[in-house]
C-alpha positions, 0 to 999 in steps of 0.5 A, a space after each residue: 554545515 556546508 551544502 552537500 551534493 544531491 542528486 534528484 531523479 525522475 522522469 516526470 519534469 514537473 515531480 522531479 522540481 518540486 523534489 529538486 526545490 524540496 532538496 534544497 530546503 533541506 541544504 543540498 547542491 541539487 542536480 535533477 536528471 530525468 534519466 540514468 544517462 545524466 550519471 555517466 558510468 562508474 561511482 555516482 559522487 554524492 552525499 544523497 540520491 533520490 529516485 523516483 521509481 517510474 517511467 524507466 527508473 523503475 528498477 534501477 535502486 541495485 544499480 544506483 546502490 551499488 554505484 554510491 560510495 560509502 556514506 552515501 544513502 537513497 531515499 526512494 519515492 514510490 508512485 503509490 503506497 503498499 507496505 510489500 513494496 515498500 519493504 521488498 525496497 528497503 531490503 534491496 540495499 543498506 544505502 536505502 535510508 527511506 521510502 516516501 510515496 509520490 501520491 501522498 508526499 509533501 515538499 515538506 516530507 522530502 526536504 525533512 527526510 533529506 535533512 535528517 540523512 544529509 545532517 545525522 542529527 535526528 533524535 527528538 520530535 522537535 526536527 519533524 514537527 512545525 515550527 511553534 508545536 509544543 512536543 510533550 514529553 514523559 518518562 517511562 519505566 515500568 507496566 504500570 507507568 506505561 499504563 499511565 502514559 498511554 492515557 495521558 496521550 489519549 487523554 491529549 488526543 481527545 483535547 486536540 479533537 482527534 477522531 476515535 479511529 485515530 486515537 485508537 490507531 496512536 493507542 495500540 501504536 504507542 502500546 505496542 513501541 513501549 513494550 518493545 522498548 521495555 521488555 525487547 530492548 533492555 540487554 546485559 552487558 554480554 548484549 544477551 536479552 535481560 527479558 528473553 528468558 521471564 514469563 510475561 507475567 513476572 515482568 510487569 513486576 521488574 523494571 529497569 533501571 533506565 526509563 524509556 523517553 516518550 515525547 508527543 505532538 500535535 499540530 491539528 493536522 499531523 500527531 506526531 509520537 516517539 519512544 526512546 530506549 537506551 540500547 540501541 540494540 534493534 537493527 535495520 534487518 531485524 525491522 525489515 524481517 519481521 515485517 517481510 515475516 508478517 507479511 508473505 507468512 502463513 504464521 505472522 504472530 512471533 509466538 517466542 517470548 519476547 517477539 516483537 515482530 507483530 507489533 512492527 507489522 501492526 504500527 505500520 498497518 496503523 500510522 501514515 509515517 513510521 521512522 527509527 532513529 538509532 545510535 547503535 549500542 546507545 540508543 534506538 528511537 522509534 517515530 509514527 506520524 498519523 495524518 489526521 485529514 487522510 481518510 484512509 490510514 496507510 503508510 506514506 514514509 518509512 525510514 531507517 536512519 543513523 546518528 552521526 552527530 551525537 557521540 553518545 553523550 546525550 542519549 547514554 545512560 550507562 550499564 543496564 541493571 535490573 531492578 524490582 519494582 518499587 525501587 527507585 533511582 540509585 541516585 534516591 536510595 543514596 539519600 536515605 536513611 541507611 544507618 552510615 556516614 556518606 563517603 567525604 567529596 574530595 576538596 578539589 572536588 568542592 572547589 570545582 564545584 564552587 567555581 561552577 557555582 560562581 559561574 553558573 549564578 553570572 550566566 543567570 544573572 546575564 540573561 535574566 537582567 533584560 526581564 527586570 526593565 520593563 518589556 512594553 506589552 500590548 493587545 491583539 484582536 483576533 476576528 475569525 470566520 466562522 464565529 466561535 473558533 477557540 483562539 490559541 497563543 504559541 499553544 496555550 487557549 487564551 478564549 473563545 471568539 464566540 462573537 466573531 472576535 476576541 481580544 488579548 492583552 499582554 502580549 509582548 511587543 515585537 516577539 513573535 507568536 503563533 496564533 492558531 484558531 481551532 473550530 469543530 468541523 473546520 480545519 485549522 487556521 493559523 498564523 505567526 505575528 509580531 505586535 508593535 508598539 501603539 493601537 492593538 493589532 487586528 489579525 483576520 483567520 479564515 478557517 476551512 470546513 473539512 469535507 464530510 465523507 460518504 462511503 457509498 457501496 452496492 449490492 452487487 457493487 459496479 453501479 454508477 452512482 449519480 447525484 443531481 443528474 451527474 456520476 460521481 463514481 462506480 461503487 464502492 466510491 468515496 465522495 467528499 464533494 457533498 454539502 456538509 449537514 444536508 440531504 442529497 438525493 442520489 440515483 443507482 443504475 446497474 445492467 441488468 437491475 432496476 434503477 433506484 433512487 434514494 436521499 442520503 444524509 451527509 454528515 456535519 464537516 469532518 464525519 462519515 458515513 456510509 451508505 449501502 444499497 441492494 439492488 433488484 434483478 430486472 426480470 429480463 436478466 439472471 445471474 451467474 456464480 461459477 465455481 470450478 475445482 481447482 479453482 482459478 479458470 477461465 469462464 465463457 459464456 456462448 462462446 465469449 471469453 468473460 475477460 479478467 473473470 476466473 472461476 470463482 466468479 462474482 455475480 454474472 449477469 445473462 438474459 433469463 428463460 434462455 439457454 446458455 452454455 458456460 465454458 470453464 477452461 484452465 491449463 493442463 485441464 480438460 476443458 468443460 461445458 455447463 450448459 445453464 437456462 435460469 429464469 427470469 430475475 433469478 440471482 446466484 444461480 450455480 455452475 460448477 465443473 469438476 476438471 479432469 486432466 487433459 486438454 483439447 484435440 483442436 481441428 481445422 482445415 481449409 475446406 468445409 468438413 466435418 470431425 468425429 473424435 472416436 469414443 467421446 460424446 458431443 465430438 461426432 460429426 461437428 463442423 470445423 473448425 472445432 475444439 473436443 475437450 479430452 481426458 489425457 489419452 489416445 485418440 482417433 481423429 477422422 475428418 470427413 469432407 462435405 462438398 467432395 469425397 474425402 477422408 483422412 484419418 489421424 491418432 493422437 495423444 493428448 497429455 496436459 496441452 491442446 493437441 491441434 489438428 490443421 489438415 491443408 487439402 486440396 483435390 483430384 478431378 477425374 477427366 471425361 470418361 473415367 472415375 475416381 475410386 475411393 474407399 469402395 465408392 465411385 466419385 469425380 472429384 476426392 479430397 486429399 491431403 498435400 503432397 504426393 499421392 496415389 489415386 485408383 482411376 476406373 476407365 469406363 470405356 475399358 472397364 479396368 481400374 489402375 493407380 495413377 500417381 499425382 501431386 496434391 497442392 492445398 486449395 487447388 484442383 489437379 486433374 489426372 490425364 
């Protein structure tokens, strides 16, 4: 196949080489770019882009799709994983073939994607596990068989050590893609669904007359599984409906029969790379990966790709019958006794076949002449580190090195093998050799310890945890870094608790464990729990926003035997006030705010003055400035002055939102040998809001009072002549 352009996209330089040399592996004329600029405007030319969505390529999957040309694809790297994301992804374009994850994804990942949407060719597990796998493979056709096959996966899966929680993930898997292919896929020749309309318990008694192909792998690292129907019928927007379904509705489980969207849903929830493979009308093949190693399940890739190689020679298996079960293959029922002659082969047929014959036995004899003469064979020793590892030859075990070392005999000179030493607890170590004539060959294979896992939890969680004096993390964390097999003491330290100090056992290489620890309240402190209705507010505590915190709230810890007032605000509501005073070392102590509809009358000025909100309690004759939490209505708002005569009086309404008050005051002197007289009373000096005013002046000497007009400016004194 000639070299097809690629383009490779991504903002971060050092990401964007190991895609670029990741593209190339998969045979593409690779161009990396770090921003859209590099693409010009107008058709983007190429067979295959590849974005990596970070930076300012975040949002720019429409664009490039609606810039590809016809049989051009995406494959889209996200930075993290989650299966919302990756789904609302796919469903952008068409031209997006698969997702993979920045933080998770290996160059090998890339470049086996990349080759399966450049080539087309993607049917059969052998494209996607590693060179030298042994890939099994079965047929099956009906419950019961599916019943069979399923155990003798596990059964696999217990032999290559796969832990319990991987085995049970790769069970309902496998359990769940055989029961679409069964009973989901099968269609008639109007492509109605044969099953659609049988209660579930009369299928287990019908079978059809094509058998579903399932094939199966494992490496010691990846276990790789596949099933294969011969339809072709499921559809990239049915995939992704069900699982957009699943996860945004209320009602997940597709309750119709014959639903399969729960079953999607699950395998994702449940496999670290899940793929489908389909020729439309021919065949539909569905792939999940499990990452043994990781130890969190989650989904890495995700694909949806298309057959471009096969012409449905292969993969087809002619028109659906439905057949009850017992009954075998069409082709066996002819064979039987059935009490009449079997029609006569045309003789041109016969001759055909002859010719076949002569040629199929020439070709045989061809390639087996070479086993006849005599093959040189010779030893291998395989010395591993640790002892005890078991030795495996192109997959089969050929011993156990139990003193360090085994030797095995009859191995062909210069063909070449794959060694592999496999030990519990230990990764795998491996190798491919080709022996030579003369003395045996030595081959040295180091095998790593896995990690052991500690899961380390706390009641209440934030704790700083510390081991030899050094933090490791804030529960709940996962350590790996522990020594296998050995007990490590590890402290806790919590504000507001006492500090705690405990040993932890870590388990042999490859376990987990977990760990929780509940602390105790220092005396000094007490906690909080903050519920309001509706929920969803925001919480202060004397007078400090608790940032990210919202009603209901998790443990908050104040200082015991003082009084705290906790606010609960949330908009197009009444703001409330709790006022709370725990005691020492008590824990969960409650607040609760019913909210009411409202808002709040918030008041300033920029002279020292005092406000009363008419009517509502707690708002009578409060410093400025001031927030009164109200109740939607009317209400009468008077600020009062306190260095100088002054009052000003305002009515609002308060609807869902906070109705400011900001009043801008400056004041009037009254010149020697006269007063100011406001509001009944006798003073020098009245404060008054900007602007043109009116003021009553009493001459002392005359005994009269007129009004005299002035211009009040915020923050100054005017004097009256």
């Amino acid at each position: 196949m000639l070299a097809r352009r690629v383009i490779a996209l991504s903002a971060d330089k050092a990401f964007g080489k190991v895609m670029a040399t990741s593209l190339k592996a998969a045979g593409g004329v690779v161009e990396l770019h770090q921003s859209m600029d590099g693409l010009g405007r107008g058709d983007i030319q190429a067979a295959l882009v590849v974005v990596h969505l970070d930076g300012e390529l975040v949002s720019v999957v429409e664009d490039l799709a609606l810039r590809l040309g016809n049989d051009a694809r995406l494959i889209v790297i996200l930075p993290t994983a989650a299966l919302s994301r990756t789904v609302d992804v796919m469903k952008i374009s068409d031209r997006v073939a698969g997702i993979l994850i920045a933080a998770h994804m290996r160059p090998v990942d890339l470049a086996a994607m990349a080759t399966r949407v450049l080539a087309g060719d993607i049917f059969g597990l052998e494209k996607l596990v590693p060179w030298g796998t042994r890939v099994y493979s079965t047929l099956v056709g009906d419950y019961q068989e599916k019943s069979l096959c399923i155990a003798q996966i596990t059964e696999f899966a217990e032999l290559m050590s796969v832990r319990r929680k991987y085995r049970e993930a790769i069970e309902q898997s496998v359990d769940e893609m055989l029961m679409n292919a069964l009973y989901d896929a099968p269609v008639d020749d109007q492509g109605k669904q044969i099953f659609a309309e049988i209660p579930t318990k009369s299928r287990i008694q019908l079978r059809m007359e094509q058998k579903v192909v399932v094939q199966y792998a494992c490496d010691g690292n990846t276990f790789t599984v596949s099933v294969r129907d011969s339809f072709g019928t499921l559809d990239r927007s049915t995939v992704l409906r069900y699982l957009w379904k699943c996860l945004h509705s209320e009602q997940q489980i597709d309750r119709k029969t014959g639903g399969a969207g729960l079953g999607l849903y699950l395998i994702a929830n449940s496999s670290t790379r899940f793929m489908f493979n389909v020729l439309p009308d021919v065949a539909t093949e569905c792939v999940c990966q499990f990452d043994l190693e990781s130890p969190k399940v989650q989904l890495e890739g995700f694909g949806f790709f298309s057959e471009k190689i096969d012409a449905a020679g292969r993969l087809a298996a002619g028109p659906s019958r439905l057949l009850p079960q017992g009954v075998g293959h069409p082709v066996e029922r002819r064979t039987g006794n059935r009490g009449g002659p079997e029609p006569r082969t045309p003789r041109g047929m016969i001759g055909a076949l002859s010719a076949a014959i002569v040629l199929l036995v020439a070709l045989i004899v061809m390639v087996a002449w070479p086993r006849f003469a005599r093959t040189p064979t010779t030893s291998v020793t395989v010395a591993t580190e640790p002892a005890g590892a078991t030795i495996e030859i192109d997959g089969s075990a050929r011993g156990v090195a139990s003193g360090g070392s085994l030797t095995v005999s009859g191995l062909q000179v210069g063909r070449a093998y794959r060694v592999v030493a496999r030990l519990d607890g230990h990764s795998p170590a491996e190798t491919v050799f080709q022996p030579a004539e003369g003395p045996p060959t030595n081959l040295a294979l180091r095998l790593v310890p896995r990690t052991s896992t500690v899961l380390i939890d706390s009641d209440p969680r934030g704790a700083a945890v510390l081991a030899g004096g050094v933090e490791v993390g804030i529960t709940p964390v996962t350590v790996t870094t522990f020594t296998p097999n050995s007990e490590v003491p590890v402290t806790f330290r919590h504000g507001g608790y006492a500090e705690v100090t405990r040993s932890i056992h870590v388990p042999s290489p490859g376990g987990e464990a977990q760990v929780m620890q509940s602390l105790t309240m220092d005396a000094a402190f007490a906690t909080l729990l903050v519920t309001s209705e509706p929920s969803g507010a925001d919480v202060w505590i004397d007078g400090q926003r608790q940032i990210g915190i919202t009603t209901p709230t998790r443990e908050l810890l104040v200082e015991a035997g003082k009084r705290h007032v906790v606010g609960i605000r949330l908009g197009k509501f009444a703001p409330a006030s709790v006022a709370v005073a725990p005691g020492q070392g008590a824990r969960n102590v409650p607040v609760h705010a019913a909210l009411v509809p409202g808002a709040a009358i918030a008041v300033s000025a920029n002279l020292d003055a005092r406000v009363t909100i008419a009517g509502v309690k707690g708002c009578i004759k409060q410093p400025l400035p001031f927030d009164c939490a109200v109740p939607a209505g009317n209400y009468q708002v008077d600020v009062e002055t306190t260095k100088m005569t002054g009052k000003v009086r305002r009515l609002v309404e308060v609807k869902d939102d906070t109705v400011e008050v900001n009043l801008e005051l400056g004041w009037v002197e009254a010149p020697s040998g006269k007063r100011l007289v406001f509001g009944g009373r006798e003073t020098s000096r009245v404060a008054l809001e900007e602007g043109k005013r009116v003021v009553m002046v009493l001459d002392e000497a005359a005994g009269t009072t007129s009004p005299v007009d002035v211009r009040i400016t915020t923050g100054r004194a005017t004097s009256i002549p």
